[in-house]
Backbone as CSV, one residue per row, in Angstrom:
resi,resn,N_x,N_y,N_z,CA_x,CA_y,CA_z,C_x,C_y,C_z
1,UNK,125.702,31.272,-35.363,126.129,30.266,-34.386,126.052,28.879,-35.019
2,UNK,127.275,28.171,-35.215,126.895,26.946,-35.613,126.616,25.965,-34.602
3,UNK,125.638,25.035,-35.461,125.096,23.829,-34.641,125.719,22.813,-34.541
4,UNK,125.464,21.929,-33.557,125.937,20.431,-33.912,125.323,19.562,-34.190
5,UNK,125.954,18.603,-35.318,125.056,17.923,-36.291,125.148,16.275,-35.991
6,UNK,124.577,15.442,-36.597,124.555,14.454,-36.441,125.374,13.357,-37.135
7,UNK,126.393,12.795,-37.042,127.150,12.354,-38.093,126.727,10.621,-38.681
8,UNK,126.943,10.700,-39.791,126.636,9.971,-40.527,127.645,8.361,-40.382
9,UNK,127.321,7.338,-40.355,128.009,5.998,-39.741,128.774,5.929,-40.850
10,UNK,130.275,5.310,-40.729,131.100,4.815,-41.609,130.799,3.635,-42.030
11,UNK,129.319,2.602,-41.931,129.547,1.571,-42.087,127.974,1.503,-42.341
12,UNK,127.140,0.079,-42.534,125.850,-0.105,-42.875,125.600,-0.612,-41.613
13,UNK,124.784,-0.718,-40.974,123.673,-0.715,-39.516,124.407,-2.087,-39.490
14,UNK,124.053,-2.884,-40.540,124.439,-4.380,-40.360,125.925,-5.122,-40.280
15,UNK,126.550,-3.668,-40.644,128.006,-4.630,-40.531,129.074,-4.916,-38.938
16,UNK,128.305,-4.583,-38.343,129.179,-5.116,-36.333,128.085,-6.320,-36.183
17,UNK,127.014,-6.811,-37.104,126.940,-8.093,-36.961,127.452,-9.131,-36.957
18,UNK,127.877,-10.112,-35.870,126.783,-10.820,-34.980,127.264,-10.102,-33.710
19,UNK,128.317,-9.044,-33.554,128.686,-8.570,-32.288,127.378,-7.551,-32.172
20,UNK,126.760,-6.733,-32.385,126.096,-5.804,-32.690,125.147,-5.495,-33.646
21,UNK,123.605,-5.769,-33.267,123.169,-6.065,-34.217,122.451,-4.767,-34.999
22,UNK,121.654,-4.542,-36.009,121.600,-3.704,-37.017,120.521,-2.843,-36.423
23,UNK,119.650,-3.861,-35.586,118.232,-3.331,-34.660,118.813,-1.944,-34.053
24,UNK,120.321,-2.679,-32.816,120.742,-2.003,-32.128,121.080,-0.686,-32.717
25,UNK,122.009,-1.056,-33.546,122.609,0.328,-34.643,121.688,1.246,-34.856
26,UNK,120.570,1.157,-35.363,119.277,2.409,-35.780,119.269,2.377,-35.097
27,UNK,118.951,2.074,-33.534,118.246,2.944,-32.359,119.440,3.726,-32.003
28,UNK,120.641,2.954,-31.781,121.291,3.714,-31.056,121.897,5.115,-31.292
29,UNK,122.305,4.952,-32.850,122.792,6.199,-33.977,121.847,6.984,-33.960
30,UNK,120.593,6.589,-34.615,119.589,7.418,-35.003,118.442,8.097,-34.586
31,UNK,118.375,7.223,-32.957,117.400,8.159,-32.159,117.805,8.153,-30.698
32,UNK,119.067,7.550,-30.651,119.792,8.200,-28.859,120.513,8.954,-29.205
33,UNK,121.297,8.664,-29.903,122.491,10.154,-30.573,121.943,11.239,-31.015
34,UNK,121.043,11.256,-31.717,120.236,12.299,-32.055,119.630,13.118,-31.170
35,UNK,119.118,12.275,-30.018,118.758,13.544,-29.004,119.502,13.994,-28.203
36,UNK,121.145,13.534,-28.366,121.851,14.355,-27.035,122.176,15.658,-28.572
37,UNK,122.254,15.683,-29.774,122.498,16.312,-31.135,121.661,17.341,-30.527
38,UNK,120.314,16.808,-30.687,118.783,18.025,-30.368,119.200,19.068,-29.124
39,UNK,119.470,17.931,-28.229,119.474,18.596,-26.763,120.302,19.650,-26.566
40,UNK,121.693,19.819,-27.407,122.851,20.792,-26.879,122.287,21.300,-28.142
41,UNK,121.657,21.719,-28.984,121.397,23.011,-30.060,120.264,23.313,-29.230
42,UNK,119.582,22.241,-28.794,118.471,23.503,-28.080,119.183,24.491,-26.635
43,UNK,119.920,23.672,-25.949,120.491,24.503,-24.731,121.453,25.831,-25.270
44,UNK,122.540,25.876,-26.571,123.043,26.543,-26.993,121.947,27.694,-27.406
45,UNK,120.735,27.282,-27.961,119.463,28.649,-28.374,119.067,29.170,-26.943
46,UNK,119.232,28.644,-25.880,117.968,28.812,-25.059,119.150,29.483,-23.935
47,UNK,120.276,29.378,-24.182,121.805,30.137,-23.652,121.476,31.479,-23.899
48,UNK,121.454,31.420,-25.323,121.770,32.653,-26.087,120.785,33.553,-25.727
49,UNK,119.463,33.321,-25.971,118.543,33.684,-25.303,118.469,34.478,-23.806
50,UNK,118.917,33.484,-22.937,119.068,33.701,-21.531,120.452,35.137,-21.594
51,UNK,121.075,35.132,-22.097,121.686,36.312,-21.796,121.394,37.342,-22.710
52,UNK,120.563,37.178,-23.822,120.045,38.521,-24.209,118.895,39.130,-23.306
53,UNK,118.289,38.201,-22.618,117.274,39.187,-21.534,117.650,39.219,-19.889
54,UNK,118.952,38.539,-20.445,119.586,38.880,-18.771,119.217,38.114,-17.657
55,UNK,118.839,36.969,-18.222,117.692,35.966,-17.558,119.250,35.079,-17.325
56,UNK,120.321,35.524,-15.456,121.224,35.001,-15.908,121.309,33.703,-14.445
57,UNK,119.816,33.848,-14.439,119.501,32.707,-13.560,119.090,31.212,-13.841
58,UNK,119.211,31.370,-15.222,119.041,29.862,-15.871,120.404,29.626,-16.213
59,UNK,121.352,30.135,-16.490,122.647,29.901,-17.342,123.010,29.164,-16.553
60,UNK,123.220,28.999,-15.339,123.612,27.561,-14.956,123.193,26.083,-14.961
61,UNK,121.876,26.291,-14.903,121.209,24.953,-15.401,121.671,24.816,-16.946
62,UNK,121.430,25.615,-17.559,121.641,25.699,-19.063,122.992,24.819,-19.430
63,UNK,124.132,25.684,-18.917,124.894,25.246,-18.946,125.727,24.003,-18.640
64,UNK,124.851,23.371,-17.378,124.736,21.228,-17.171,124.260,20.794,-18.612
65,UNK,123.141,21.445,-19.035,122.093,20.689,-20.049,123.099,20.517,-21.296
66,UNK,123.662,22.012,-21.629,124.717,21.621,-22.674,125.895,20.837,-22.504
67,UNK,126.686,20.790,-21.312,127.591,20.109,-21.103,127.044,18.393,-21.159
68,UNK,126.079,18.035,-20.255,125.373,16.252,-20.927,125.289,16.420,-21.998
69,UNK,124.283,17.211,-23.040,124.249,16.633,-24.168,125.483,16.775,-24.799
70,UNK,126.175,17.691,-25.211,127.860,17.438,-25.953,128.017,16.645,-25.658
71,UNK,128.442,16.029,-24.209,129.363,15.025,-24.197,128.812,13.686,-24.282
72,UNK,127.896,13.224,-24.594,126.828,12.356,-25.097,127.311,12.766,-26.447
73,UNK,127.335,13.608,-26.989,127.550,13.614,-28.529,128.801,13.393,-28.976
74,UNK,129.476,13.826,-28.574,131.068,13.932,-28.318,131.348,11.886,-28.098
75,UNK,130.980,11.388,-27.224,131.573,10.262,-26.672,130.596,9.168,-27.780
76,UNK,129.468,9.626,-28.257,128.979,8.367,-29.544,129.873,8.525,-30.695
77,UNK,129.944,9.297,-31.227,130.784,10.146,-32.191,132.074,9.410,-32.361
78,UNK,132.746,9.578,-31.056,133.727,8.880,-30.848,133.763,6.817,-31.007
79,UNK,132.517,6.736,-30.650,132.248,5.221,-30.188,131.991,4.732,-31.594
80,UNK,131.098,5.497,-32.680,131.179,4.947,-34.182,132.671,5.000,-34.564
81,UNK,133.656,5.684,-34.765,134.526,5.738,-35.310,135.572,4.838,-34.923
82,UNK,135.462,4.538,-33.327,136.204,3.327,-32.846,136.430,1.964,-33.219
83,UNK,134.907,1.854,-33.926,134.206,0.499,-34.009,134.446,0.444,-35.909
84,UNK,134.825,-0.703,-36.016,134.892,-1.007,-37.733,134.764,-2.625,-37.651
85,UNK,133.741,-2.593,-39.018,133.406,-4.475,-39.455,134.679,-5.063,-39.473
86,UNK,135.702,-4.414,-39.443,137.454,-4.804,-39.822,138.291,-4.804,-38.757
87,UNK,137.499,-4.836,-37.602,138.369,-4.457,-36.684,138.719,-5.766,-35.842
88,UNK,139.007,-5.371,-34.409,139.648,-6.559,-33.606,140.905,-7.150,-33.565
89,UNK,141.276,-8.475,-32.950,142.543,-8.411,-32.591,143.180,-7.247,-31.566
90,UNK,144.720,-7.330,-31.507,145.382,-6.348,-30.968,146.292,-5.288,-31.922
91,UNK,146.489,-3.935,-31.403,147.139,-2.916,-31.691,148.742,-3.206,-32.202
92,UNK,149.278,-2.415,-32.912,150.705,-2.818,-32.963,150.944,-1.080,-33.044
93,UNK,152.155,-1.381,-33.078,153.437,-0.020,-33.299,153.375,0.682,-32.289
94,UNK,153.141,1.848,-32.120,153.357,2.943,-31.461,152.341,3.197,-30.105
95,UNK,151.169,2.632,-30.572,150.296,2.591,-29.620,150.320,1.303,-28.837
96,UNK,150.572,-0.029,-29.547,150.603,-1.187,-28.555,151.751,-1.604,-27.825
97,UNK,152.689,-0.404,-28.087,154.193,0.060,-27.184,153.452,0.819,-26.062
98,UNK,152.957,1.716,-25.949,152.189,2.709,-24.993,151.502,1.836,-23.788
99,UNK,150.693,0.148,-24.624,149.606,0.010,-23.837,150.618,-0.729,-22.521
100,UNK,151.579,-1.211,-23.120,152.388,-2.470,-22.517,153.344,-1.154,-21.711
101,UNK,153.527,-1.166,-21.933,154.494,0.738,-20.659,153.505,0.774,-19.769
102,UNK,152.074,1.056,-19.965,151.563,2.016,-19.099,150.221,0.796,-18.350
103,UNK,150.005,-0.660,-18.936,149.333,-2.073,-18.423,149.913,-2.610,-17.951
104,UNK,151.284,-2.793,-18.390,151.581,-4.106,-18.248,151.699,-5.426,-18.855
105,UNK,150.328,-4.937,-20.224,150.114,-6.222,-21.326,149.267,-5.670,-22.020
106,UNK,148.513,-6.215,-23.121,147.758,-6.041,-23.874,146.358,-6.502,-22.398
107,UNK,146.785,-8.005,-22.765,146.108,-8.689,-21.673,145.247,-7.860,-20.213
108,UNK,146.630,-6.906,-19.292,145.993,-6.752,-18.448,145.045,-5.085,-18.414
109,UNK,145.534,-4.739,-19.834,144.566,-3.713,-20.253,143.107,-3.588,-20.526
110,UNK,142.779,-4.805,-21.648,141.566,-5.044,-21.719,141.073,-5.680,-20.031
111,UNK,141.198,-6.308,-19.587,141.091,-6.432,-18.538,140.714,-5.489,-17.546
112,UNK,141.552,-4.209,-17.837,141.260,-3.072,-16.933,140.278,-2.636,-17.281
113,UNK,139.671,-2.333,-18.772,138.704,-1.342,-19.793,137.545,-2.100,-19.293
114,UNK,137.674,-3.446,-19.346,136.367,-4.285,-19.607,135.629,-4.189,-18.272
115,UNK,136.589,-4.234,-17.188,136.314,-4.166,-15.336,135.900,-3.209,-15.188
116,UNK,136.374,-2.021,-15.802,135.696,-0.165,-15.639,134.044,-0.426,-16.317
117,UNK,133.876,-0.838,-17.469,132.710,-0.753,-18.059,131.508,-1.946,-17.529
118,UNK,131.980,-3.236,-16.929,130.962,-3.712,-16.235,130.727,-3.431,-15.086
119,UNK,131.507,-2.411,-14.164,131.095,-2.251,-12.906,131.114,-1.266,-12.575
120,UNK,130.459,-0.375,-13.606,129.218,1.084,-13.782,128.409,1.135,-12.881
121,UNK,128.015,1.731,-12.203,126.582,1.381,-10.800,125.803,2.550,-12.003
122,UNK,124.747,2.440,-12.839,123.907,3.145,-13.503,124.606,3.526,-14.750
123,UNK,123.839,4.164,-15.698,124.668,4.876,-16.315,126.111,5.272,-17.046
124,UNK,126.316,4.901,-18.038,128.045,5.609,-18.336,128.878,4.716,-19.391
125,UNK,130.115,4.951,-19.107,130.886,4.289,-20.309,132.189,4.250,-19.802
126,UNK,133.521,3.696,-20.317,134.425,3.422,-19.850,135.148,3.506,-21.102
127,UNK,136.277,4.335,-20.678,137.690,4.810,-21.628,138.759,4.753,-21.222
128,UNK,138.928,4.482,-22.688,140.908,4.996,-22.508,141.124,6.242,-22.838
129,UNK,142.431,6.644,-21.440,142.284,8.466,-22.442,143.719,8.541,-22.358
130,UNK,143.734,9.475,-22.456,145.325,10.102,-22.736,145.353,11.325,-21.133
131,UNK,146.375,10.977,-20.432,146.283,12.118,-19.737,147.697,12.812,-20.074
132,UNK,147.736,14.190,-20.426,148.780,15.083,-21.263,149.495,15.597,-19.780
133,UNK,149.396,15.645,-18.538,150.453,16.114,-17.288,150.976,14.732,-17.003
134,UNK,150.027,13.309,-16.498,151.176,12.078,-16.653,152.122,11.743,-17.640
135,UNK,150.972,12.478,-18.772,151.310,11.387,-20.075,151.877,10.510,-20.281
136,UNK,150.451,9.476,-19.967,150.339,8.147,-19.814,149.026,7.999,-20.050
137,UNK,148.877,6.433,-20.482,147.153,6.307,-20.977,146.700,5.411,-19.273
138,UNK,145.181,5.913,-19.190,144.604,5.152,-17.990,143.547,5.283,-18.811
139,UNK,142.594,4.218,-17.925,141.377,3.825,-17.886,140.423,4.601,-16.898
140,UNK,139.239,5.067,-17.717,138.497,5.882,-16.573,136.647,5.353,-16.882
141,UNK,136.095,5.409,-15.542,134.775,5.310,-15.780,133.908,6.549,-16.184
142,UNK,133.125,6.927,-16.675,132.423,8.396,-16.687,131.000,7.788,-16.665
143,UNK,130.420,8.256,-15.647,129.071,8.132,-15.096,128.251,9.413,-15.669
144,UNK,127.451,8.879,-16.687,126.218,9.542,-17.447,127.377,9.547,-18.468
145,UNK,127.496,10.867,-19.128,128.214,11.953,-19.996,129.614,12.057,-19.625
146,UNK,129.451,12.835,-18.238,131.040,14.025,-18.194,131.528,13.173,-17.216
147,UNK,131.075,12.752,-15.776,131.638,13.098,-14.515,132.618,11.653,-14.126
148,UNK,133.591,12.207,-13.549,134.321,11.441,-12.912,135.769,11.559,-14.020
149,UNK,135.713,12.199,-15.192,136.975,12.262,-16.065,137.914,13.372,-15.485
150,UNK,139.211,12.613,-15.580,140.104,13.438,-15.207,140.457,14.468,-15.555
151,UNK,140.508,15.904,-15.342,140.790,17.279,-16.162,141.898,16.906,-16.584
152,UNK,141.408,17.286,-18.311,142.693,17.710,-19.308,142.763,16.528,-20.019
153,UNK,142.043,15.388,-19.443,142.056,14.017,-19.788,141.319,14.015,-21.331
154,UNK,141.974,13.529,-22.108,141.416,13.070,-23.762,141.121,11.298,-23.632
155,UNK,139.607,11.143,-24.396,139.338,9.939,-24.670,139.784,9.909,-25.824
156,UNK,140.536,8.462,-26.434,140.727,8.252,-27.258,139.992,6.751,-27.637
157,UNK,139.299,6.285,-26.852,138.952,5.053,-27.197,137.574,4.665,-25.672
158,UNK,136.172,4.905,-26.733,135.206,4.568,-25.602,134.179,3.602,-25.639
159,UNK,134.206,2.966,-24.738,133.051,1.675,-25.116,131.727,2.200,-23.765
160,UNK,130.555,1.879,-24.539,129.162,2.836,-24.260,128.556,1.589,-23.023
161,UNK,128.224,2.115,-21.966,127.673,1.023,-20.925,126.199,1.363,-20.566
162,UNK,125.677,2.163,-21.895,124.554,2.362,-21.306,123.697,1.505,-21.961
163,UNK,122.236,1.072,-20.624,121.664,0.143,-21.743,121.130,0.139,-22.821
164,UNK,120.791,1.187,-23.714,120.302,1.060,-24.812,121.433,0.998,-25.753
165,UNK,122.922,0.243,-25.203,124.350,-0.066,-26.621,123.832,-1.432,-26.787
166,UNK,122.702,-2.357,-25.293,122.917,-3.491,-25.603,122.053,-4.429,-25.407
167,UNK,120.849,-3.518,-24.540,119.704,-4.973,-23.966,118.993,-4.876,-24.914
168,UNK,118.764,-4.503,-26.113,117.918,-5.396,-27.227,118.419,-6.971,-27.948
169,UNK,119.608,-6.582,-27.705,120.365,-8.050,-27.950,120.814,-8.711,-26.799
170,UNK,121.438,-8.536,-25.415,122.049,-9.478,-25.028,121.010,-8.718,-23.791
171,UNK,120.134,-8.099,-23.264,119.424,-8.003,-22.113,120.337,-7.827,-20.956
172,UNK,120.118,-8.528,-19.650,120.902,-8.263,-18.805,122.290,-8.999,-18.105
173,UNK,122.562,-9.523,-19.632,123.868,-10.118,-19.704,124.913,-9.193,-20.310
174,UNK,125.213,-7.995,-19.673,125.824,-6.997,-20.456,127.686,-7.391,-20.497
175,UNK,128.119,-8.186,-19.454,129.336,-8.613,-19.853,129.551,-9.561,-21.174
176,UNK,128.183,-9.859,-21.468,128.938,-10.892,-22.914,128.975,-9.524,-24.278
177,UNK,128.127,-8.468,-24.500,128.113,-7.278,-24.955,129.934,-6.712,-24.975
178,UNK,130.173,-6.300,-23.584,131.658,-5.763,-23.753,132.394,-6.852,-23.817
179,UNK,132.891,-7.976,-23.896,133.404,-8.774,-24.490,133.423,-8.682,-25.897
180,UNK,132.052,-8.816,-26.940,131.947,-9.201,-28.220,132.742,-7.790,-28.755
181,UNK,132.856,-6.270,-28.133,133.227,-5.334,-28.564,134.476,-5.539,-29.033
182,UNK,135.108,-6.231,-28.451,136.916,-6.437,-28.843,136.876,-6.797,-30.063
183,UNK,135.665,-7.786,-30.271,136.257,-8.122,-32.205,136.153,-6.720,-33.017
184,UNK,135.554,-5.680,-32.607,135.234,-4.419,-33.647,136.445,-3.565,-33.433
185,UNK,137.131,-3.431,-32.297,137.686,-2.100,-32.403,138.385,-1.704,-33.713
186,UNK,138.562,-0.607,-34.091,139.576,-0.055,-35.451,140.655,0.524,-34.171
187,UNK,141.313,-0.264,-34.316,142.910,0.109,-34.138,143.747,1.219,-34.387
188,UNK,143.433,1.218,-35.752,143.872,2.248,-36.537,143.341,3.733,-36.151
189,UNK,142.158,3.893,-35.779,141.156,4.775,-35.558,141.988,5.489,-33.974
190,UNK,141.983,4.753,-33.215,142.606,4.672,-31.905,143.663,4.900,-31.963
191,UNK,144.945,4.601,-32.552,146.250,4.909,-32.379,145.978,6.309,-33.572
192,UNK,145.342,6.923,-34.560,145.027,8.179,-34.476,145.052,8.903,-33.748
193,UNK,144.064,8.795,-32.967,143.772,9.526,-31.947,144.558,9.643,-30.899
194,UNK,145.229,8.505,-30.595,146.785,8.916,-29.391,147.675,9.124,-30.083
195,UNK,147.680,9.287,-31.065,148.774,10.419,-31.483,148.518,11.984,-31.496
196,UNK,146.959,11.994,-32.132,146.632,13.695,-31.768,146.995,14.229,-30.485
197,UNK,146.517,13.121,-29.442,146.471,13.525,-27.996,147.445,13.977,-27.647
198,UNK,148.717,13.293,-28.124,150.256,13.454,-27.249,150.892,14.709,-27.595
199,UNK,149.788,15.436,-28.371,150.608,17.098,-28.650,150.065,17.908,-28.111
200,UNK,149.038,17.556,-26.905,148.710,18.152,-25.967,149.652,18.894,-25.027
201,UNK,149.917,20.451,-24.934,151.100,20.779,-23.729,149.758,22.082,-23.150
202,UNK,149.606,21.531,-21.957,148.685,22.344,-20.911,149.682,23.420,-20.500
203,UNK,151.101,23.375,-20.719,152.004,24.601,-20.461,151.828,24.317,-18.686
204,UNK,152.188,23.560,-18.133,152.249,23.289,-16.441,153.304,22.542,-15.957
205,UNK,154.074,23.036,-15.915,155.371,22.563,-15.635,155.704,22.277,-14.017
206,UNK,156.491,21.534,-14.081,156.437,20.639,-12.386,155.574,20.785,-11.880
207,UNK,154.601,20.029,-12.402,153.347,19.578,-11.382,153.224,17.788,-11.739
208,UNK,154.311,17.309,-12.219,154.296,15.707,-12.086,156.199,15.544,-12.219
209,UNK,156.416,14.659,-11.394,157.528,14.658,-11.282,158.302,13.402,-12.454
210,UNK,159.124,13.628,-13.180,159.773,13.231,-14.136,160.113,11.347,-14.236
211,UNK,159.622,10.753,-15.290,159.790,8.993,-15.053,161.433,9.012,-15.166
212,UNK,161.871,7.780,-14.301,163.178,7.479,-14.502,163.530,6.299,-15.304
């Protein structure tokens, strides 16, 4: 059974400085990411377990425990690779055609991302995803890990609202935090990824009715 591992940063702790500082980086990589890493290899052993003794009255708890931690792992994972010392500004080509179709603007996009991620009640993070039956990009909140994402829905781009992305540096001023994020994004990283997305076919035909 393979495990899931912990991935290694494309960059040095210190380089999303002064947006992000290096403090933040080790904690956040190396001992919050790490335990949603721990948490779904231990629920995947303790799965496996549970149905070799037929013990099939935990598999549902089990099965929450693995679903938070993946997607805790899944959505940091995603959040290093988003983020580059090189990043910022706005998108061009193919993807900053997409944002202006489906915003309205560059403008009233971030706008949308930034409004999802400061007005979290607890917990969570705020994305852009790809939904493959509109196919069209929206903005979604996800409270903790999983909940509130649209089925079938792909993140392609996530900024982290939980407090340990930011009150060692900016405390409980967390809108100046998602602000400073815009200078990092990798662009490049992101319009990747909505391109993987758009070869998504769920095979569901007329269940959204056709743009004119």
């Amino acid at each position: 059974m393979a495990n899931y591992t912990l991935p290694d940063l494309r960059y040095d702790y210190a380089a999303l400085e002064p947006h992000i500082s290096a403090q933040i980086m080790k904690l956040h990589h190396d001992k919050h990411h790490r335990v949603y890493v721990k948490g779904a290899n231990e629920a995947l052993e303790q799965l496996a377990e549970a149905r070799r003794s037929n013990d099939f009255g935990r598999i549902s708890q089990l099965e929450h425990a693995l679903a938070f931690n993946v997607s805790g792992h899944v959505l940091h994972s995603i959040f290093w690779q988003n983020l580059s010392p090189d990043g910022g500004g706005q998108p061009d080509g193919v993807l900053a055609q997409a944002i202006t179709r489906d915003f309205g603007s560059f403008d009233a996009f971030k706008a949308q991302l930034t409004h999802a991620a400061t007005t979290i009640m607890g917990s969570g993070w705020a994305a852009l995803c790809w939904d493959p039956i509109g196919r069209r990009l929206v903005t979604t909140q996800i409270h903790d890990h999983q909940s509130e994402i649209t089925q079938a829905g792909v993140p392609i781009m996530v900024l982290d609202a939980w407090e340990h992305a930011y009150y060692l540096q900016y405390q409980n001023e967390k809108a100046k935090f998602f602000d400073a994020v815009w200078n990092l994004w990798s662009w490049a990283d992101i319009a990747a990824r909505y391109q993987v997305a758009q070869r998504i076919d769920l095979g569901l035909d007329q269940v959204v009715e056709a743009r004119v």
